[in-house]
ZAGU-427339 format. One record per residue (C-alpha): residue in one letter; z, x, y. Coordinates in nm, 2 decimals, always signed. Each point is the difference from the previous one (the first is absolute). Layout:
PT   r        z        x        y
PT   A        Z        X        Y
...
// end
This chain:
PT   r        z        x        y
PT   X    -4.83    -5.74    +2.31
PT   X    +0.38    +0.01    -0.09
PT   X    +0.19    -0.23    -0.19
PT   X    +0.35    -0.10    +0.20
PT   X    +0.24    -0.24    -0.05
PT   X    -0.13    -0.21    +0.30
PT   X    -0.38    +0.02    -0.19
PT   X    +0.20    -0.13    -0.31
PT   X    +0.15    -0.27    +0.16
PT   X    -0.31    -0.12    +0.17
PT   X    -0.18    -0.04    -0.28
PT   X    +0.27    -0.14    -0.24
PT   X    +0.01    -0.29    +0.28
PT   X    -0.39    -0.01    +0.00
PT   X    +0.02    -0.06    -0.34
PT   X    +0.26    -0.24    +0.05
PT   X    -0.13    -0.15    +0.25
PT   X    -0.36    -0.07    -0.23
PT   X    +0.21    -0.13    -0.26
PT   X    +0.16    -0.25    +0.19
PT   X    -0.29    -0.17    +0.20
PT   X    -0.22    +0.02    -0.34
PT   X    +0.31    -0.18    -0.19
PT   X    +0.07    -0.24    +0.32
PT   X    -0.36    -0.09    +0.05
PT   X    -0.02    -0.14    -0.39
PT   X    -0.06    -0.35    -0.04
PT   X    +0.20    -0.28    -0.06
PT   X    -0.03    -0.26    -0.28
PT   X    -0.31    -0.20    +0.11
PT   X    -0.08    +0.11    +0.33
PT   X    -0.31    +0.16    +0.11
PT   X    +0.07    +0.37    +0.11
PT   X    -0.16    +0.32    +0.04
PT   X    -0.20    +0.17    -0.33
PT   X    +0.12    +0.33    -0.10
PT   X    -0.21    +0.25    +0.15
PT   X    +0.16    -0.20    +0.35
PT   X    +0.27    +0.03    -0.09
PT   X    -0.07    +0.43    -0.15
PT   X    -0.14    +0.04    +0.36
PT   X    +0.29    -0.17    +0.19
PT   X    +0.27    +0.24    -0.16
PT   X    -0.25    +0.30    +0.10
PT   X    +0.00    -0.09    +0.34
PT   X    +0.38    -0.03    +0.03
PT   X    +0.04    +0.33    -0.19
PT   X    -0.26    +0.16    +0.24
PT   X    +0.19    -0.15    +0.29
PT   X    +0.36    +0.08    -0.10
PT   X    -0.13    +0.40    -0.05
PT   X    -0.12    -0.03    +0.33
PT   X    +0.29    -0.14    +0.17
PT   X    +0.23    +0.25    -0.26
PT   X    -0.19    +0.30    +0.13
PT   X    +0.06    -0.04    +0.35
PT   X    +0.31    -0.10    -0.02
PT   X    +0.10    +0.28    -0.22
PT   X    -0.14    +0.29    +0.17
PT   X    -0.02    -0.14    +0.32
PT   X    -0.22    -0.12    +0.27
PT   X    -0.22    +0.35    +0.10
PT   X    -0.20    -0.05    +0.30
PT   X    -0.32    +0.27    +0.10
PT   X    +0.10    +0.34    +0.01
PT   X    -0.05    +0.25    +0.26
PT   X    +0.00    +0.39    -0.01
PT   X    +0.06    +0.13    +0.33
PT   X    -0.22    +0.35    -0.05
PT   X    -0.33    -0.23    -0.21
PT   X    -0.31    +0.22    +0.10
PT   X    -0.30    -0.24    +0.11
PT   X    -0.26    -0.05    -0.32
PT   X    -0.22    +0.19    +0.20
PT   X    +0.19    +0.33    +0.07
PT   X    -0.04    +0.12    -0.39
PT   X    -0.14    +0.38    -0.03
PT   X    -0.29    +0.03    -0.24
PT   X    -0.05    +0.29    -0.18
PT   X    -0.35    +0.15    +0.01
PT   X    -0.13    +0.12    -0.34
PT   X    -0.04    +0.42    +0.00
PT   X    +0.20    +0.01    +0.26
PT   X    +0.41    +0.14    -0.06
PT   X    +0.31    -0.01    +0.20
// end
């Protein structure tokens, strides 16, 4: 794993991103809200989710890739024991 600037600014807006749902999600004077750990496992979930969305945004949307010369799993040489080259 490298560290880039795009990895940095993923996760500086993960943490962000945490920050601001746990500090919006706080209740108000009086009214019934969510306890803590709610409101601990709403910010993890929007961190998760902006690291997600960061990632492929930053380094792109990969699809599968294909080698044109891949031998089939099949077509692997084994090597006998006693036996050189």
């Amino acid at each position: 794993m490298t560290l880039d600037l795009i990895t940095a600014f993923v996760v500086s807006g993960a943490f962000a991103t945490g920050v601001l749902v746990y500090r919006r999600t706080a209740p108000s004077a009086g009214a019934t809200a969510l306890s803590r750990g709610e409101r601990l496992a709403l910010a993890l979930g929007a961190a998760a989710t902006a690291i997600v969305i960061g990632g492929y945004l930053g380094n792109g949307f990969r699809g599968i890739e294909h080698t044109a010369d891949a031998r089939p799993a099949g077509a692997v040489e084994a090597v006998k024991p006693g036996i050189g080259r």
